[in-house]
N, C-alpha and C positions, 0 to 999 in steps of 0.2 A: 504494500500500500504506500501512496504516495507521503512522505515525510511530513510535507507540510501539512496534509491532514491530521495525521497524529500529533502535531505539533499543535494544532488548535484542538484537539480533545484533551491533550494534555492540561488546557487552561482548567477543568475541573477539577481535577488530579493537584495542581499548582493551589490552587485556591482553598482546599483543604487546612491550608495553614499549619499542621500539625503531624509531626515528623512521625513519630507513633502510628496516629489515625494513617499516614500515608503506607506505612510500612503492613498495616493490618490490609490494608484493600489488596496489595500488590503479592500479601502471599495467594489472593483467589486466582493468582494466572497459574499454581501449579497444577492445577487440575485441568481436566481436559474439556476442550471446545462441548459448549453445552453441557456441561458437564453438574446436573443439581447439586450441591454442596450443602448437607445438613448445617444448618445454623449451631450446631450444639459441634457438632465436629471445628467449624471454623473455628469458635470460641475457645475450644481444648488448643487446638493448635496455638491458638494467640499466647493462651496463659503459658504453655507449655517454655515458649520464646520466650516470655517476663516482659508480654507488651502490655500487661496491664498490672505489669506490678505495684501500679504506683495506688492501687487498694487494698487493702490488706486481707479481707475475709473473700473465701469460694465463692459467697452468696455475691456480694457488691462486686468480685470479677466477673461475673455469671451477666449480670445486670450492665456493667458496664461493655461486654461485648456485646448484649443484644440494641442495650444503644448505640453503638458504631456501627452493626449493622444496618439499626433503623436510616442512622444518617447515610451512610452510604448509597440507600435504597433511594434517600429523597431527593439526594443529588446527580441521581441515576447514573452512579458508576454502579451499581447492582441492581438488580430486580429479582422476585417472587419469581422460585422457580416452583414444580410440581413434581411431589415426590412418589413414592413407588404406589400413595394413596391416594386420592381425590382429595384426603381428608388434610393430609400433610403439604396442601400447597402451601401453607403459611409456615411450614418448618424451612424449608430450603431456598436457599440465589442461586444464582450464576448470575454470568458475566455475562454481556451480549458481545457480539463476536467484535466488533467496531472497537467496542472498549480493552479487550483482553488484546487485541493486536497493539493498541495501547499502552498497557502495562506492558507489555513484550518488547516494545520497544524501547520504554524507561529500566526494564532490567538488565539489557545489553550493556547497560556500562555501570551506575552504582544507587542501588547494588547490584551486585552481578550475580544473575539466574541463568542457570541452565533447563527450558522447558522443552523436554520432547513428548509431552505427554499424551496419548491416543495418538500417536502416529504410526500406528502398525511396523516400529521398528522390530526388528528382528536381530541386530546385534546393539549391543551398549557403544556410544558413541568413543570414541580412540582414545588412549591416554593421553595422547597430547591436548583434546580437550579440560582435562581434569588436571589444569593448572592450580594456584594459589588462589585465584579471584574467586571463582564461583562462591557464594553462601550459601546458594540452596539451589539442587536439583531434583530436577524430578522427572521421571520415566515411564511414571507410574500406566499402567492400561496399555502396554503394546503389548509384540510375541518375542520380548528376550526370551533366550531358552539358557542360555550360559555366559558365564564374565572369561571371558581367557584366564587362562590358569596362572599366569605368574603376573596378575594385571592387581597395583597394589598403585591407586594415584595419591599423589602428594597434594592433598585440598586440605589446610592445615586450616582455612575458615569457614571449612563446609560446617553449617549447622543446620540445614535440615536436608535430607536423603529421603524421595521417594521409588519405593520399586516394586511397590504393592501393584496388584490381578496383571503379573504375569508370569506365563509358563514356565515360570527359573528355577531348574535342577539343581544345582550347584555355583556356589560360591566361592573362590578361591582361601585357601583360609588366612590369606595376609593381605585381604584386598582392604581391610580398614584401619589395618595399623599406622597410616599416615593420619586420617580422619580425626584428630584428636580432640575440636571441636568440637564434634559429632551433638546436639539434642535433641535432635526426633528423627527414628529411623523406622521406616514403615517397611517393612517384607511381608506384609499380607497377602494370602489369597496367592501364595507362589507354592511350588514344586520342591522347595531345598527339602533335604532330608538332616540334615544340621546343622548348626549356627554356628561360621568361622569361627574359632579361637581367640584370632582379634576383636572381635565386638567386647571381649570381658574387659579392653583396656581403655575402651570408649569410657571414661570416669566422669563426661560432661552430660553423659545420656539421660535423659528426664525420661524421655518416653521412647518405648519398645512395643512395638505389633506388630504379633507375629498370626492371628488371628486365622483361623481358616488354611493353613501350614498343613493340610490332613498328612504330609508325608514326615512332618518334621517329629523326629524321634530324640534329639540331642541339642539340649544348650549349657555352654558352658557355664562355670562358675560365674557368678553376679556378685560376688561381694566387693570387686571393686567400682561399680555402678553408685557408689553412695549417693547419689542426684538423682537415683530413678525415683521417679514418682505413679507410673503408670506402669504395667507389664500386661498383657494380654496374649493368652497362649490356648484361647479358647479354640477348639477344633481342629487341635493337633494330637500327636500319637506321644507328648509330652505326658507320662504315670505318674509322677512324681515331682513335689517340689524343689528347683532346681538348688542346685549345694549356694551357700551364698544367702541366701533369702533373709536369714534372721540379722544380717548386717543390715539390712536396707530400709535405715531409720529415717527415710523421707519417702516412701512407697504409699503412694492413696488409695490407688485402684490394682485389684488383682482379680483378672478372669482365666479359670483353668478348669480342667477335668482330671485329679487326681484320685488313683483309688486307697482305697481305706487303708489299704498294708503297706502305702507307700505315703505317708502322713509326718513321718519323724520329721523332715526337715522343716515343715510346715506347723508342728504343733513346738518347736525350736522357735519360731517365728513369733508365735503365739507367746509363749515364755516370755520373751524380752520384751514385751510391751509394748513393741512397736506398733501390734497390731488394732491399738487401745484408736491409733488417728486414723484409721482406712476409711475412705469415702465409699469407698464403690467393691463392692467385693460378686464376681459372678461365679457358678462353679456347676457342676455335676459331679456326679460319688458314682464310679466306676463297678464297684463290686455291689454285685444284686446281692438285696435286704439288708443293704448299710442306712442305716439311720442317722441322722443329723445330730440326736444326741451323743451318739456312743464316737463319732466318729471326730467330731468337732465340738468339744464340749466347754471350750472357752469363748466359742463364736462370740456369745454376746456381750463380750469384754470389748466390743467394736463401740464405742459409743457416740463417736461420728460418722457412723453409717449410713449413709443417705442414697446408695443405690444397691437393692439387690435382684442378681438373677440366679434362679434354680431350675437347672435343667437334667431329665433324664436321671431321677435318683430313685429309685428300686427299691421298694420297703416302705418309702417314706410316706405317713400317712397324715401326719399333721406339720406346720410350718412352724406353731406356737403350741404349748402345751399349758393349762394352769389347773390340771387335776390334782389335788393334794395327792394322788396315789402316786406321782410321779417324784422318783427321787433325783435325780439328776437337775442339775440348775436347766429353768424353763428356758430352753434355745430362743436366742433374739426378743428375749423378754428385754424390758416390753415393746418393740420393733417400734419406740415412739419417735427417731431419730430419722427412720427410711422414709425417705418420697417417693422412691420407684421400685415397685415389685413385681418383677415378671416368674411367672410360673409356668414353665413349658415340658411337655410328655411326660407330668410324673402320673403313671400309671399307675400308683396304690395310694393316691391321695384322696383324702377321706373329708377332710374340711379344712380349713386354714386354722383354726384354734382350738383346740381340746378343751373345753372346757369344764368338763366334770360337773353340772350342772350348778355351776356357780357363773356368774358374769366375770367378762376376762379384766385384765389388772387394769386399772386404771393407766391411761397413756398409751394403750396397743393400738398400733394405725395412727394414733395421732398428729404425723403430720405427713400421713402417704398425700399425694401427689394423683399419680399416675400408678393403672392397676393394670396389669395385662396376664391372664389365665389361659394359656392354646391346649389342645389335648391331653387334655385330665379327664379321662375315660370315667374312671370310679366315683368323682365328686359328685354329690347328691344336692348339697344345702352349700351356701358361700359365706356370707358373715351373719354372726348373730346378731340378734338388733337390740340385747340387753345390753351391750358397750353404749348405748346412748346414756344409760344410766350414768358416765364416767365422765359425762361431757356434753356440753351445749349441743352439739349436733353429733351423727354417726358421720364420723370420717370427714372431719370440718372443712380440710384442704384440701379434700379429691378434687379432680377436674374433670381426669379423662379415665372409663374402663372401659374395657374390650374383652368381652367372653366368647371362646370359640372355640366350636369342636368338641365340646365335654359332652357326651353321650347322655350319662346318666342324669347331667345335671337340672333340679324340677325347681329349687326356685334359689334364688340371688341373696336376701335379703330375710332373715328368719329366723322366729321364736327357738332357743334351741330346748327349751325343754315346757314341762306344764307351768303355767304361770302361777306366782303362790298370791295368796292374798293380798299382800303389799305391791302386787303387778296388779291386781284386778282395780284396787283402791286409784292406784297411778293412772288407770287407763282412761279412767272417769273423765279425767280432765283433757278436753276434745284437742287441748294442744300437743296432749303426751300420744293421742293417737295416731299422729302423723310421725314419718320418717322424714326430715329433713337432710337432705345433700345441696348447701346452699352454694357450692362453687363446680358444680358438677356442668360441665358443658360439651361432651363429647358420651355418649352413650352406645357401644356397639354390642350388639348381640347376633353371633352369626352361625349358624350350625349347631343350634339345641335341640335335639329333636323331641326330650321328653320336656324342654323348661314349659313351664305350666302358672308360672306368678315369678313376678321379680321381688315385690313386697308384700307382706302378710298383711298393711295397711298402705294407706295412702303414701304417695310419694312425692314430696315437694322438693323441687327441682328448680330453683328460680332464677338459673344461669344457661338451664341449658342451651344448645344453639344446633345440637347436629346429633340425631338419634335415629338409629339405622338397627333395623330388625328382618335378617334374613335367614328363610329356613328354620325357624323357630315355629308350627306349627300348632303347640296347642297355648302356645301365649295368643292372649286378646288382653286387650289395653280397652280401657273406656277412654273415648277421642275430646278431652277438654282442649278446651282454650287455653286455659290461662297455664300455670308453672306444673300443676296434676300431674303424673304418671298413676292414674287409678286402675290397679288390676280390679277386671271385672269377674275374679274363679269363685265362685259358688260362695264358699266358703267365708273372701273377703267383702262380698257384696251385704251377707247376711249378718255379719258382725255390725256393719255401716249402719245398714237400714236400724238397729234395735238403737245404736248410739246416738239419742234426743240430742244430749248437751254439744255432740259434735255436729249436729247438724245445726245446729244453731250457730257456734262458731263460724262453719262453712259462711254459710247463709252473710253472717256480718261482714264478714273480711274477704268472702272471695263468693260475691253474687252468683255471675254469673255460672261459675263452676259446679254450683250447687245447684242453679237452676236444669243444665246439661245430665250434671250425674242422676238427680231426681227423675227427669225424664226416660233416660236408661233404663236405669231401676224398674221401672213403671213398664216400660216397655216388656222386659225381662218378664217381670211378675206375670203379665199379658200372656204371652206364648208359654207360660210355664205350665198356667190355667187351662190354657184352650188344646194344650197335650196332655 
């Protein structure tokens, strides 16, 4: 493209005023032409670099890259891309093509980027390219299959290296020992079967992904990584936590699949307390009918735990336990720290909380987020609705759940056991009859074939924006106006109908909802008769 055009799209780029804010737009040319880029990914990246050091807590860096983003969007060096969901057009940018030949042209000299990225290259560009200048490359999405075998570049300011979703067998094992700068090195989604030897001297490495690696069987020792903060080894042939680990006293995020017999290095980890700051912890338990307590029974010494996933664990029937019969300390009690819990193919899972017919501890869920449940065949019942007892609303902060594929599962939201006196006395009052999810705005239900009610009561919703119910069959919903999700199941409609003092409330505070449900009802009652 002609210079002087980039030369005038540059003036937005110039006008930014802000050396940082310029530095965060220009890492979006490493990714490929059209290329959607999660907002949450950008934002890792930024922190990972220490472009937003200048805050000091996760939350207000979290915050302060979704504002960069914003702004970047308004000055339309980015825009609103659409991500693998309809729903996620507001999670991801890209670049428009115009703009990123832009930024490609401002990285030719400083800073200096090397972007091949989605170019259907086939070999890694020659060591004479991999001079001193370059600080970040990226290669990432073509078909390398191999690095030449004694190809070791001297890029002594490279700090970030991408060479993630491509078909790369091997790795020389001295190609990073010049690389000393090294902080974010992405080998995702490739072919090695072990991680050179030189990576254990990268000492500047924050973040390591190795993610989707199915072949990768070998990484070296990590304890001199002392700056890692991130490791992700999820969806490799990785059994064991790697030697090294319990040095790694600035480590946030750990996603792995180790099996139970191969723990020592991991419960070593545990011991030193490191593991007291982990933000993000995702895992699967290898060996069928290992349990989460027996296996990891310090877990919930995590007390900045703010994201977890559990995948694929065999045996495991509950997430939280608070049966006085259970001896062992209640795993991720009270899970009041997590915002994101995804639950994917545990096949003997039973409910998320054991509760032994008591209501669970004060604080469990309390400040989840984001729920996400995919095949979980055996679940029947999802959360009890006695934790409201614990707190202003049930699950105050949720926003967004997603249930899918759970076979068995009949209803979402539910009594877990006979109600005692002190429930009936409670219920009286037509405002303890309602389930309140006041920040709830994203609703999916898809693939239930026996769900049959989401709430045993009414369901106040007064944020939601986007509810999608597919393949759920014997659910029927009464169709209000206003904030309502009213299951219409036998059951809960006849509860409704005897409850005066709640119809009355209705009737005061939400008219018209009471007019709609009444009419139902009436309907109902009609054809109940005349069969």
């Amino acid at each position: 493209m002609d210079n002087n055009i980039l030369l005038k799209l540059k003036v937005s780029y110039d006008r930014l005023n802000d050396r940082n804010l310029q530095l965060c737009f220009l890492n979006c040319v490493l990714y490929p032409e059209d290329y959607p880029i999660w907002r949450e990914t950008l934002i890792e990246l930024w922190i990972m670099e220490g472009l937003l050091d200048d805050v000091e807590s996760r939350h207000d860096q979290v915050n302060k890259g979704h504002s960069i983003i914003n702004k970047l969007e308004n000055v339309c060096l980015l825009q609103s891309a659409i991500g693998p969901e309809p729903s996620d057009s507001d999670c991801c940018v890209k670049m428009h093509d115009l703009i990123r030949d832009m930024a490609i042209f401002i990285t030719r000299d400083n800073p200096r980027f090397i972007v091949k990225a989605g170019m259907h290259l086939e070999e890694v560009p020659g060591e004479e390219n991999w001079t001193e200048d370059p600080v970040k490359i990226s290669l990432m999405g073509n078909k390398i299959q191999e690095i030449p075998c004694q190809m070791s570049p001297r890029c002594s300011n490279l700090s970030v290296l991408f060479l993630q979703n491509n078909p790369l067998k091997k790795i020389p094992n001295t190609f990073f020992t010049h690389m000393t700068s090294v902080t974010l090195l992405d080998l995702s989604a490739t072919e090695i079967e072990t991680l050179p030897d030189s990576v254990a001297n990268l000492e500047s490495l924050r973040l390591l992904l190795l993610q989707f690696c199915a072949e990768l069987v070998y990484v070296p020792s990590l304890s001199k990584l002392t700056k890692l903060k991130v490791l992700n080894l999820y969806g490799t042939k990785i059994d064991e936590a790697p030697m090294g680990i319990e040095g790694l006293s600035h480590l946030e995020e750990i996603s792995c699949g180790w099996k139970v017999t191969h723990l020592n290095a991991f419960n070593r980890y545990i011991e030193c307390q490191h593991f007291r700051q982990l933000r993000y912890y995702g895992f699967w338990l290898r060996e069928p009918g290992a349990s989460l307590g027996s296996a990891i029974p310090s877990l919930y010494d995590a007390i900045e735990l703010k994201n977890l996933h559990i995948r694929e664990c065999k045996g495991l029937e509950y997430i939280s336990s608070h049966s006085q019969s259970i001896s062992l300390p209640s795993i991720l009690t009270p899970l009041g720290t997590v915002e994101y819990l995804e639950l994917f193919g545990l096949c003997d899972l039973r409910g998320l909380i054991k509760v032994g017919g008591e209501a669970p501890a004060s604080g469990t869920f309390s400040h989840l987020g984001t729920f996400i449940i995919e095949k979980c065949s055996r679940i029947k019942k999802l959360f009890p609705i006695n934790m409201v007892k614990q707190q202003q609303s049930l699950l105050p902060y949720l926003e967004y759940i997603k249930v899918s594929g759970c076979e068995e599962l009949e209803e979402i939201f539910t009594e877990t056991c006979e109600p005692s006196l002190s429930d009936v006395i409670e219920a009286i009052n037509p405002t303890n009859a309602i389930i309140s999810l006041p920040k709830v705005r994203i609703l999916k239900l898809l693939d239930l074939p026996n769900l049959k009610s989401i709430c045993c009561r009414p369901l106040l919703c007064s944020s939601l924006q986007n509810f999608c119910k597919e393949e759920c069959p014997k659910l029927n919903l009464v169709p209000l106006s206003g904030p309502f999700l009213c299951d219409s199941s036998p059951s809960s409609l006849s509860s409704l109908h005897n409850n005066e003092q709640w119809w009355q409330w209705l009737k005061q505070h939400y008219p018209h909802d009471a007019h709609l449900l009444q009419s139902y009802m009436d309907i109902q009652q009609t054809e109940s008769y005349q069969a």
